[in-house]
C-alpha positions as CSV (number, residue, x, y, z in Angstrom):
1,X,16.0,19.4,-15.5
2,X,16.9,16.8,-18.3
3,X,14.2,14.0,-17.9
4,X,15.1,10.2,-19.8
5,X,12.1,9.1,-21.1
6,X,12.4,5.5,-22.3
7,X,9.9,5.5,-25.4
8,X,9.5,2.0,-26.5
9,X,6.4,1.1,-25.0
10,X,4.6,4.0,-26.8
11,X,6.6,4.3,-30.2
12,X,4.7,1.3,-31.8
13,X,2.2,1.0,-34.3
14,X,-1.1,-1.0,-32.9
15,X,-1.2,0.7,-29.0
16,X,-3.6,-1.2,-26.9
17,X,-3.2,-0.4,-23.1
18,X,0.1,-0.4,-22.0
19,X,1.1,0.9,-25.1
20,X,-1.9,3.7,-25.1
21,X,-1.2,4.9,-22.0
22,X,2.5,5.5,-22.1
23,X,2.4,7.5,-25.5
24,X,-0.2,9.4,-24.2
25,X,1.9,10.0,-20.9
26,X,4.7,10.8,-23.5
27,X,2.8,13.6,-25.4
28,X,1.9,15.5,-22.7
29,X,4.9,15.8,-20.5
30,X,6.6,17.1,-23.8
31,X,3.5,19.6,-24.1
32,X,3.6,20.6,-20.3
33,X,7.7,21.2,-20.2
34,X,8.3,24.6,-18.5
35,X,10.8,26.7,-18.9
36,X,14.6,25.0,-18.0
37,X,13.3,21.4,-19.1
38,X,14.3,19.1,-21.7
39,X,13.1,15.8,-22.9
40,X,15.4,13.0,-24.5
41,X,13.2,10.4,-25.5
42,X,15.3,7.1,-25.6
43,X,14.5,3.9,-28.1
44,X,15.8,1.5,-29.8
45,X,13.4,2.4,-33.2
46,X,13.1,5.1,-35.1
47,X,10.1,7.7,-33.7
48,X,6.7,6.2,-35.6
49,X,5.1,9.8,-37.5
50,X,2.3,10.5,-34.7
51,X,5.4,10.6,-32.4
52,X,6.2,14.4,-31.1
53,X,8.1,16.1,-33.4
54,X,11.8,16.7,-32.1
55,X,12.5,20.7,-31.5
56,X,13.9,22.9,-28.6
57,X,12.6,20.6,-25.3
58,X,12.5,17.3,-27.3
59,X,15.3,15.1,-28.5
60,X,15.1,11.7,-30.0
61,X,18.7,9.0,-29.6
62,X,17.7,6.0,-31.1
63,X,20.5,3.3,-29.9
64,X,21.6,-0.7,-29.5
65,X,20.1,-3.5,-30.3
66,X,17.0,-4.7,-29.9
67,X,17.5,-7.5,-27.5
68,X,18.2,-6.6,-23.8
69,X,17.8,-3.0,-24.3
70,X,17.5,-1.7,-20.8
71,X,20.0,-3.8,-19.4
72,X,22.8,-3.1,-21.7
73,X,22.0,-0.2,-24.5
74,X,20.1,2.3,-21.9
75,X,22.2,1.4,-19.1
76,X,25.3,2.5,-20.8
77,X,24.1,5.7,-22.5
78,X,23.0,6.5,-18.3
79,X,26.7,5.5,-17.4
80,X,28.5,7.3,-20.1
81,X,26.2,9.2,-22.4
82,X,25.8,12.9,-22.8
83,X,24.1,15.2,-22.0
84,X,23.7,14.3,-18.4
85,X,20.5,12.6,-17.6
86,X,19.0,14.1,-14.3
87,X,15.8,11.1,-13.7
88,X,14.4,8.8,-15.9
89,X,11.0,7.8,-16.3
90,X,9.8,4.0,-17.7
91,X,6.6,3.8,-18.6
92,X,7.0,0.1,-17.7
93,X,8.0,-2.5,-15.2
94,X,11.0,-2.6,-16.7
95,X,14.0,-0.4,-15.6
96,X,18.0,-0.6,-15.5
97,X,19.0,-2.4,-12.7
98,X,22.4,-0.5,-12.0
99,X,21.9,2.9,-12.9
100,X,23.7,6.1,-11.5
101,X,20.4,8.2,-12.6
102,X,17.7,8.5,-10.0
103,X,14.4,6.6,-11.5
104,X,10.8,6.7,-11.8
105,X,8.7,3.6,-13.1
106,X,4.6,3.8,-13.9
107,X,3.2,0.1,-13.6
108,X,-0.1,-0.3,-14.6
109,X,-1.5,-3.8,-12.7
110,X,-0.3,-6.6,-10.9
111,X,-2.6,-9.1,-12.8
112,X,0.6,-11.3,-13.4
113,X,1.3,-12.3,-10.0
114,X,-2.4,-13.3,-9.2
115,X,-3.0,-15.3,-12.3
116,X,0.4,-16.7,-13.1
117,X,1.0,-19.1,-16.2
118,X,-3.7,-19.7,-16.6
119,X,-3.4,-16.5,-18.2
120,X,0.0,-15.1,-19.5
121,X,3.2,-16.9,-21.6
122,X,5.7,-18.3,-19.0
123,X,8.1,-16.4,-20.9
124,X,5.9,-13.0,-19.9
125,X,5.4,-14.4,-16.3
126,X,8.8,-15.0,-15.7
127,X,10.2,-11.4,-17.0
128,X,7.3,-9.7,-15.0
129,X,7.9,-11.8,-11.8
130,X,11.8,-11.3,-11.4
131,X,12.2,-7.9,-12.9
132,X,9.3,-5.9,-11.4
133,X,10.4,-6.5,-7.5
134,X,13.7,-5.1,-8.5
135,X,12.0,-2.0,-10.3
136,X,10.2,-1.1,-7.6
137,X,12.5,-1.4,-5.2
138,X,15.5,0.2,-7.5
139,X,12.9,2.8,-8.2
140,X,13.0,6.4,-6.1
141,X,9.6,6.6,-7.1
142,X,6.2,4.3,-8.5
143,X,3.4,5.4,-9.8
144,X,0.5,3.4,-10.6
145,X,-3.0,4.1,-12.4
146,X,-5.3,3.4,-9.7
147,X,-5.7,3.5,-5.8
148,X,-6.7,-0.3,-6.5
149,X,-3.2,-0.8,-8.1
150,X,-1.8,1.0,-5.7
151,X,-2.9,-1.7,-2.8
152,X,-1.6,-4.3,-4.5
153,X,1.9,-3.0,-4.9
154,X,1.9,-2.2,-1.3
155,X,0.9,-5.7,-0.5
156,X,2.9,-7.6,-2.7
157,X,6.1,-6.1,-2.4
158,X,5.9,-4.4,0.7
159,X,7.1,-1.1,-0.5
160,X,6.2,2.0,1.5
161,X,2.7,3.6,0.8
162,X,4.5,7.1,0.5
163,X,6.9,5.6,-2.0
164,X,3.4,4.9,-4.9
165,X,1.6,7.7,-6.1
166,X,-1.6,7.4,-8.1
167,X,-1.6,9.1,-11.5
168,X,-4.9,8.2,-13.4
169,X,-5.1,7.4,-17.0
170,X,-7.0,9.4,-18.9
171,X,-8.1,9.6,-22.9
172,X,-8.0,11.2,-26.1
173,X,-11.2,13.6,-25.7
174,X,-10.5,14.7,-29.6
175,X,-12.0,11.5,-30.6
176,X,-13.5,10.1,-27.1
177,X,-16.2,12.1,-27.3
178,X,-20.6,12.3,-27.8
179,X,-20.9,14.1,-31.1
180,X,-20.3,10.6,-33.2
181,X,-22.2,11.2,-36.3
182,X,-24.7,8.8,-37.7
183,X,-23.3,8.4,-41.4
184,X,-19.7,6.9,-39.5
185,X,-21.6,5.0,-37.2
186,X,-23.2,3.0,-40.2
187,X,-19.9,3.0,-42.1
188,X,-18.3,1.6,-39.5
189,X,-21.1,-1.3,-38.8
190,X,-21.1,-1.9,-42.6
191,X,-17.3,-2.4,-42.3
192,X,-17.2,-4.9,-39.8
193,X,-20.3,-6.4,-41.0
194,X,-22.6,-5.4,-38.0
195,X,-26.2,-5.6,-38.4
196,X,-29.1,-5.1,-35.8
197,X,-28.6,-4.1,-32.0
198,X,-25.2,-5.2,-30.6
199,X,-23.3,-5.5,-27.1
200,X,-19.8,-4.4,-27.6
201,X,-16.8,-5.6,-25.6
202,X,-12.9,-3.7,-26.4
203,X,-9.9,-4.7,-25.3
204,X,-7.1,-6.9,-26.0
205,X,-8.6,-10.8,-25.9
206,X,-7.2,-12.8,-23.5
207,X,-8.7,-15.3,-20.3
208,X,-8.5,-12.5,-17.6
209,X,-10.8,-10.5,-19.5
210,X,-13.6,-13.3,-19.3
211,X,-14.8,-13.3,-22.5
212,X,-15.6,-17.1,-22.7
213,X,-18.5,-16.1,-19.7
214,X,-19.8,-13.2,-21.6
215,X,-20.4,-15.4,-25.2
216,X,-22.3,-18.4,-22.8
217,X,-24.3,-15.6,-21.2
218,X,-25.2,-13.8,-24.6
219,X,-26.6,-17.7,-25.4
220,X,-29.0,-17.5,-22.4
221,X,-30.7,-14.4,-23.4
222,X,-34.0,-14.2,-25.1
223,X,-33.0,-11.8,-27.6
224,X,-32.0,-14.1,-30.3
225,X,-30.8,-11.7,-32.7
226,X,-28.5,-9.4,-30.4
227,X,-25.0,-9.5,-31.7
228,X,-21.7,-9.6,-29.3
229,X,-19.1,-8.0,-31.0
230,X,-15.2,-8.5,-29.9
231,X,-13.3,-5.9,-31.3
232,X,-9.3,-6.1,-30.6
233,X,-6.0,-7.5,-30.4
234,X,-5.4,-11.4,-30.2
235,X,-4.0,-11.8,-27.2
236,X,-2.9,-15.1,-25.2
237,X,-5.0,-18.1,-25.5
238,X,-7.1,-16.7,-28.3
239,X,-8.3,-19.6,-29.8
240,X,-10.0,-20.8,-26.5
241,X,-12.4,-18.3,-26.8
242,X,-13.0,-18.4,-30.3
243,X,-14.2,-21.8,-30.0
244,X,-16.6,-21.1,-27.1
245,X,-18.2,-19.7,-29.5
246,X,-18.1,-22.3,-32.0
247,X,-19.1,-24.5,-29.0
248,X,-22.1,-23.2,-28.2
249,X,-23.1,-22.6,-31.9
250,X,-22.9,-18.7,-31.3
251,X,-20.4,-18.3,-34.2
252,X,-23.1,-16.1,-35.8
253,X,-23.9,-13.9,-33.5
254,X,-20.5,-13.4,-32.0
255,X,-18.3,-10.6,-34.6
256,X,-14.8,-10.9,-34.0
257,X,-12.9,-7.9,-35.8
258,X,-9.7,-8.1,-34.7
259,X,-7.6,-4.9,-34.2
260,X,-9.7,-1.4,-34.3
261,X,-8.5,2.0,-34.9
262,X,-8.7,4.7,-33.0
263,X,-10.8,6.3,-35.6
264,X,-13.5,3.4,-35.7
265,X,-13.6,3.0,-32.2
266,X,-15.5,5.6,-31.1
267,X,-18.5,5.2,-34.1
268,X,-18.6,1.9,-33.0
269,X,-18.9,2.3,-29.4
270,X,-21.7,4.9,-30.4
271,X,-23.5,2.7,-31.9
272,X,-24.0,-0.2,-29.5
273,X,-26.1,-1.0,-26.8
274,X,-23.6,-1.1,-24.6
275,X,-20.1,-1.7,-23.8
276,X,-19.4,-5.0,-21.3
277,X,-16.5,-5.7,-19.5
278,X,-16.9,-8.6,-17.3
279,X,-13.1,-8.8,-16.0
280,X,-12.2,-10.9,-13.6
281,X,-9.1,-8.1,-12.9
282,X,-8.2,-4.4,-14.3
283,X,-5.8,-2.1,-12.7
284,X,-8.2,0.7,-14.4
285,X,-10.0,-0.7,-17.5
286,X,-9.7,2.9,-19.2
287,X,-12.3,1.5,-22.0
288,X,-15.4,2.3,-19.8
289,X,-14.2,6.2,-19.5
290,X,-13.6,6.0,-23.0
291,X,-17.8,4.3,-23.5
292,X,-19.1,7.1,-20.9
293,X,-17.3,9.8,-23.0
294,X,-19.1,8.8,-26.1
295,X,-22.2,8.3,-24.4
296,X,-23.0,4.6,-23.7
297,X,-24.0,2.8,-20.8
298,X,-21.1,0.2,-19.3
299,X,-21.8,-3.4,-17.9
300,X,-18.5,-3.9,-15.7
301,X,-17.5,-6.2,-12.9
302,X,-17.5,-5.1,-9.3
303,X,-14.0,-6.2,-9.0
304,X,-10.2,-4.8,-8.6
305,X,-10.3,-0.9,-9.7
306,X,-13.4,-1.2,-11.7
307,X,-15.6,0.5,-9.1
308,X,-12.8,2.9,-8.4
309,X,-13.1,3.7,-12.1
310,X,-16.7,3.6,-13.1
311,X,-18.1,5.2,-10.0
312,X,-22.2,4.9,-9.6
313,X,-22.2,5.5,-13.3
314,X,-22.3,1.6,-14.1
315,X,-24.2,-1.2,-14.2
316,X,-22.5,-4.2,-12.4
317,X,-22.1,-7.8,-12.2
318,X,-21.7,-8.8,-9.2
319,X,-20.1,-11.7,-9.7
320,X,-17.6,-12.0,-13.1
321,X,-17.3,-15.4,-12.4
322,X,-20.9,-16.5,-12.7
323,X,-22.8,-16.8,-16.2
324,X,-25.7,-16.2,-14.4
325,X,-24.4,-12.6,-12.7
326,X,-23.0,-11.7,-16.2
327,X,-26.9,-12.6,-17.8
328,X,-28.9,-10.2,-15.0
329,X,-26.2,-7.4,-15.7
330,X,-27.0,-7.5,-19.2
331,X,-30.8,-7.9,-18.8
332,X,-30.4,-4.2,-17.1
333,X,-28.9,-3.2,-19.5
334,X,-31.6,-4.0,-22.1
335,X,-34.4,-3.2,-20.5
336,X,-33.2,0.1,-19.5
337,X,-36.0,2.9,-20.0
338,X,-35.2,6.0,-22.1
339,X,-35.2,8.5,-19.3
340,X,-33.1,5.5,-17.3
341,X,-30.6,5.1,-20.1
342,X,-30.2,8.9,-20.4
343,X,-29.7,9.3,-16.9
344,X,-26.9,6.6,-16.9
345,X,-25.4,8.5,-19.8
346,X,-25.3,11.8,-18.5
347,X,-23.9,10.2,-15.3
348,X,-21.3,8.3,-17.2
349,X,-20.0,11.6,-19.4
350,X,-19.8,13.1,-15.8
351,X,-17.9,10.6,-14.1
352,X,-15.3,10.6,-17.3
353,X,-14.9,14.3,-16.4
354,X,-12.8,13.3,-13.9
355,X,-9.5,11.9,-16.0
356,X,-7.2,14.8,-17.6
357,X,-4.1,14.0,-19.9
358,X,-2.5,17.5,-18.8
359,X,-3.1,17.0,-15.2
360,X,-1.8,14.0,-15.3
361,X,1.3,14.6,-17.1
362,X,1.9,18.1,-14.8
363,X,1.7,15.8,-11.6
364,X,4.6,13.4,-12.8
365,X,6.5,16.4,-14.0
366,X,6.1,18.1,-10.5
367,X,7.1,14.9,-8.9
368,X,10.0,14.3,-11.2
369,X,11.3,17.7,-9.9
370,X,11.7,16.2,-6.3
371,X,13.1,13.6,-7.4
């Protein structure tokens, strides 16, 4: 079998989300090939050094410009390239629309068709809404990171249930992991200027991920000098919740460090209190598996595939949408006995047990077969 593998949402340099799950998707299919299967990985950029290296099972063809790639670079080389593509799979919601190769997409959430324009670019809104209908209905099969995302799809577009499967996300356990040691947790706080306890939120910042609620609920706390750091990429609307901040006159105790590497991440999750995600919607939020592998507690919203996710392994706000919900969540939190906080650690590093990179990967590559 000769699998397409469009590479371009994993062959870039800062991977948040999207981005992280499909070169992890990437690496292992290549590492779980059997015997018979080849990989081309298709792009429109030169493979980035932490890429695969090509050899007998992987081939690179970098190809056409970089505007309107899948519509008119990758759907020629399906029409008329060589060798023979038996199934493509994108990593995205973005597929050819005329293709004579049978297809498989993996979307990760739905987010954009609930929120609309309040929290994405009308340009984003507008490629998302027209092209990922046509995906999934071009598509032989779907896969999606969560039973929660699975719903959705089902709902929305009225596809057939058998049609989705549910491959979950998983992480990189060679860094995601409890043996953080103290001298790179310090050199990591002394980096980004961290002093004293802190509450630690990860992710991309835009609205959706509530941030603006969670720096008015670190104001109504009595511990003064607890930091909130906000560690990642800028995303839409940025500045809005930079200045709640500045609003509130929280600038300093709220640390924004912009985009974190994968090798500070996991020291600085180590050394917080906790990690907080008060989303208002995640298809899986794969940042509190990462925080229960390392061995935090996780404040998350008991919303979309957050439950799903975190299991009984997290403390939860019951409502993302309230200050006041967010503020009782993270009182737990604090007040959390020693032999209550280990508990919820040793039932977080369970629960994180249950995502796998290989099994992942050798469930799409068994499905791809059928296909």
């Amino acid at each position: 079998m000769i699998i397409g593998f469009d590479i371009n949402e994993a062959n870039i340099p800062q991977r948040v989300g999207v981005n992280q799950v499909a070169y992890h998707i990437f690496v292992h299919l290549v590492k779980n090939l059997q015997a018979g299967d080849h990989l081309i990985a298709l792009g429109k950029e030169r493979p980035l050094p932490d890429m695969p290296p090509a050899g007998e099972k992987l081939t690179y063809e970098i190809f056409g410009a970089s505007r309107a790639w899948v519509i008119t670079s990758l759907t020629k080389r399906l029409w008329y390239g060589r060798p023979k593509i038996d199934v493509l799979f994108s990593p995205s919601h973005y597929a050819p629309f005329l293709s004579p190769v049978k297809s498989a997409i993996y979307l990760m959430d739905m987010s954009f068709e609930l929120f609309g324009t309040e929290y994405f670019t009308s340009y984003d809104i507008n490629q998302l809404k027209r092209w990922t209908p046509i995906s999934v209905k071009k598509a032989q099969k779907v896969f999606t990171i969560s039973e929660f995302s699975k719903n959705e799809i089902v709902r929305l577009y009225q596809t057939d249930p058998h049609k989705v499967e549910v491959i979950y996300p998983s992480f990189d356990k060679s860094i995601f992991h409890g043996k953080v040691p103290k001298t790179q947790q310090i050199a990591v706080r002394n980096k980004y200027g961290i002093h004293g306890g802190f509450l630690l939120y990860w992710g991309t910042l835009q609205p959706r991920k509530n941030l603006s609620r969670l720096i008015e609920a670190l104001g109504k706390l009595k511990e003064t000098r607890l930091k909130l750091v906000i560690a990642g990429k800028r995303g839409w609307l940025y500045d809005q919740i930079l200045e709640q901040a500045q609003k509130i006159g929280l600038e300093n105790r709220v640390i924004f460090t912009g985009y974190v590497s994968q090798e500070d991440i996991p020291a600085l999750i180590k050394a917080s209190r906790a990690l907080v995600l008060p989303s208002l919607y995640e298809g899986f939020g794969m940042t509190v598996v990462e925080a229960q592998a390392v061995g935090v507690p996780v404040v998350v919203s008991r919303v979309s595939s957050l439950p799903e996710v975190s299991g009984q392994s997290a403390i939860y706000i019951e409502d993302p949408r309230s200050v006041d919900s967010i503020v009782q969540a993270l009182k737990k939190v604090l007040s959390l006995s020693l032999s209550e906080r280990t508990r919820i650690i040793k039932e977080g590093k369970e629960n994180a047990k249950r995502f796998d990179w290989d099994i992942s990967a050798q469930k799409i590559l068994a499905i791809l077969k059928e296909i």
